[in-house]
C-alpha positions as CSV (number, residue, x, y, z in Angstrom):
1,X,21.6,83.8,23.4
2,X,20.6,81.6,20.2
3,X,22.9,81.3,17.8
4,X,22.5,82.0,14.3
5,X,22.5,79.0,11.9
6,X,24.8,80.5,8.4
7,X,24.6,77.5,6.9
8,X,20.7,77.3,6.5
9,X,20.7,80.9,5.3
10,X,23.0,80.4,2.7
11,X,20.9,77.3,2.0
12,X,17.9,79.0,1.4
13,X,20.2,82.4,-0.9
14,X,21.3,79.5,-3.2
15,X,17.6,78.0,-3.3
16,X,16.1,81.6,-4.6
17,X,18.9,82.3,-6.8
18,X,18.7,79.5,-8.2
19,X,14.5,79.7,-8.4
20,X,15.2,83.1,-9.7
21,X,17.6,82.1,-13.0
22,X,15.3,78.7,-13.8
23,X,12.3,81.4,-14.1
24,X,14.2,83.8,-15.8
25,X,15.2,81.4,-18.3
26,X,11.3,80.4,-19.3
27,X,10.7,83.8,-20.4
28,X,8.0,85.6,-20.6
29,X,6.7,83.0,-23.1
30,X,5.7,79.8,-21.4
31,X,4.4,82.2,-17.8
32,X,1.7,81.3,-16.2
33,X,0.3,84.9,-15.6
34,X,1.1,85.4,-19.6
35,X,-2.9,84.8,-21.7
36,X,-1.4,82.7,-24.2
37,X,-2.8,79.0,-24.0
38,X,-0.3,76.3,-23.5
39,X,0.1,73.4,-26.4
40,X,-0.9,70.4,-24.7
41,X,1.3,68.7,-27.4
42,X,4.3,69.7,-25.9
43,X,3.7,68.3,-22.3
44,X,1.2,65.2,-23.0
45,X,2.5,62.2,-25.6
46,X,0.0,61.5,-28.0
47,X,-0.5,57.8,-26.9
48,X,-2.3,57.2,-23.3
49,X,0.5,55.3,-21.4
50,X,3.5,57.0,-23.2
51,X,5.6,54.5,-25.4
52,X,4.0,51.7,-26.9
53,X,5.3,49.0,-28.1
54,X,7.7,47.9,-26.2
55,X,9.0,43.9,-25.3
56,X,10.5,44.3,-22.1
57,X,13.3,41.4,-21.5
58,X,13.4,40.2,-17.9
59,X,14.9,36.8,-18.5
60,X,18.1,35.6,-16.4
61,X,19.1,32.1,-18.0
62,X,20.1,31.2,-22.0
63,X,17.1,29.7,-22.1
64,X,14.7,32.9,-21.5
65,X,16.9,34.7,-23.6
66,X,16.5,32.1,-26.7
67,X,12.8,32.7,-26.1
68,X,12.9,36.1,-26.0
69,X,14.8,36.9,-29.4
70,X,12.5,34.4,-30.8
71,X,9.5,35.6,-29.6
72,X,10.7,39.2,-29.9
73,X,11.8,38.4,-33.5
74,X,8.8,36.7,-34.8
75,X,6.1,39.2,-33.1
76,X,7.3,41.9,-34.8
77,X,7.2,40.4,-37.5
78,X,3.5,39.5,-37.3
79,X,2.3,42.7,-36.1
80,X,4.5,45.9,-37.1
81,X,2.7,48.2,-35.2
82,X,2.5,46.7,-31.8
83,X,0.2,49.0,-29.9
84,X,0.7,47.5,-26.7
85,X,3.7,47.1,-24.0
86,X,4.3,43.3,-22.7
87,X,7.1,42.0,-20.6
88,X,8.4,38.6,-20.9
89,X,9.6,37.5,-17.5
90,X,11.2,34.3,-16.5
91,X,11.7,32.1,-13.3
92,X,14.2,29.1,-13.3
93,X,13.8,26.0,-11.7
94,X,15.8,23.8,-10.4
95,X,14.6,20.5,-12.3
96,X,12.7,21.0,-15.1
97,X,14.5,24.5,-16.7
98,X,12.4,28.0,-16.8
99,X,8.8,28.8,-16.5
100,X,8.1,31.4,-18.7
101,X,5.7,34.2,-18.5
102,X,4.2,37.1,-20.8
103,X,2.2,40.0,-19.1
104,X,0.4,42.7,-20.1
105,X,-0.4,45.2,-17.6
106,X,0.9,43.4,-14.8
107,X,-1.8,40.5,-16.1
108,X,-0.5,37.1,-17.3
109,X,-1.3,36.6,-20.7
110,X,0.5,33.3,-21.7
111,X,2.8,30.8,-19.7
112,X,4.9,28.0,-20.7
113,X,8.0,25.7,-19.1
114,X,11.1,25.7,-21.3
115,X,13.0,22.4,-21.0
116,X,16.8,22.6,-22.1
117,X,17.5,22.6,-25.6
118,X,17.2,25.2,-28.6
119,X,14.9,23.8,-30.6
120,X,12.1,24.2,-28.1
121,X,12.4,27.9,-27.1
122,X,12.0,28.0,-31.2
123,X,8.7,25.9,-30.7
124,X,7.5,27.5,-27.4
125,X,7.6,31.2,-29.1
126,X,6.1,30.0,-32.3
127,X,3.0,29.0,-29.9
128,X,3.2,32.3,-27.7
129,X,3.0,34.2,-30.9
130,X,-0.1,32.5,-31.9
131,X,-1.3,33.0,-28.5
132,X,-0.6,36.4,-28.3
133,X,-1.9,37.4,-31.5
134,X,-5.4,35.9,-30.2
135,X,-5.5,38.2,-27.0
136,X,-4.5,41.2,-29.1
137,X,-7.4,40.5,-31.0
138,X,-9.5,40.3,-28.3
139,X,-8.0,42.8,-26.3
140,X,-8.9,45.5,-29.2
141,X,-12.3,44.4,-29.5
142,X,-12.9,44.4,-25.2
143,X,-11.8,47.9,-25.7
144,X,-13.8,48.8,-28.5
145,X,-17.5,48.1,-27.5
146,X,-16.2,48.7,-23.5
147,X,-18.6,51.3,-22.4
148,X,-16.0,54.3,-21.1
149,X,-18.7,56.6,-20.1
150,X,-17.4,56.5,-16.4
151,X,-14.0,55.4,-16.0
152,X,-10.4,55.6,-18.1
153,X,-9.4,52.7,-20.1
154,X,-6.7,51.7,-17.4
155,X,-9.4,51.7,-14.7
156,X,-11.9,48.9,-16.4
């Protein structure tokens, strides 16, 4: 004679109760079955990859982190309305300090080695600036008279 397994029934009450009250609380409103169209507004962000923007900080050492609130600092400064995501990573090394590297969709943009000393992470973000405001020009204009007929920006 089998034996019959309580646990997994009551496992699978909880599961439909709990179905059950998350449906409930939609309403009729937001229903699938209901003819009213869904605002796309509500579900989609308005930008294609979400938040834009952003300087991600993946430095370890004083010295990345001198760079980074430089850099950080002085590109926002030069372009308010940054349009694009980059992350600042950094590797140490054992002689020479940090190798320092900007990407942009997983793609190296600009790299540079930091040598000890504050003045220089000053310098080296000055130039990485420069450099970076050169790429977002040309990034804009690759993307502008890019032929997007068959494939998504992120695709190219």
């Amino acid at each position: 004679m089998k034996r019959f397994n309580f646990r997994f029934v009551i496992l699978i009450i909880f599961t439909l109760v709990a179905f059950y009250s998350v449906a409930e609380d939609e309403g009729s409103n937001n229903s699938i079955d209901s003819n009213q169209p869904i605002d796309e507004t509500k579900i989609l962000p308005d930008t294609e990859g979400g938040i834009n923007g952003l300087i991600v900080d993946q430095t370890m050492t004083v010295l990345g982190r001198n760079f980074y609130f430089y850099f950080s600092q002085k590109l926002n400064e030069e372009h308010e309305n940054l349009s694009i995501n980059l992350s600042v990573k950094e590797r140490p090394t054992a002689l020479s300090g940090s190798i320092i590297t900007i990407f942009h969709f997983n793609t190296p943009i600009y790299r540079t080695s930091l040598s000890p000393g504050l003045q220089q992470a000053e310098l080296k973000a000055d130039q990485a600036v420069d450099s970076i405001s050169y790429y977002l020009l040309r990034w804009k204009l690759d993307r502008k008279f890019s032929d997007k007929t068959d494939l998504a920006p992120d695709e190219l």
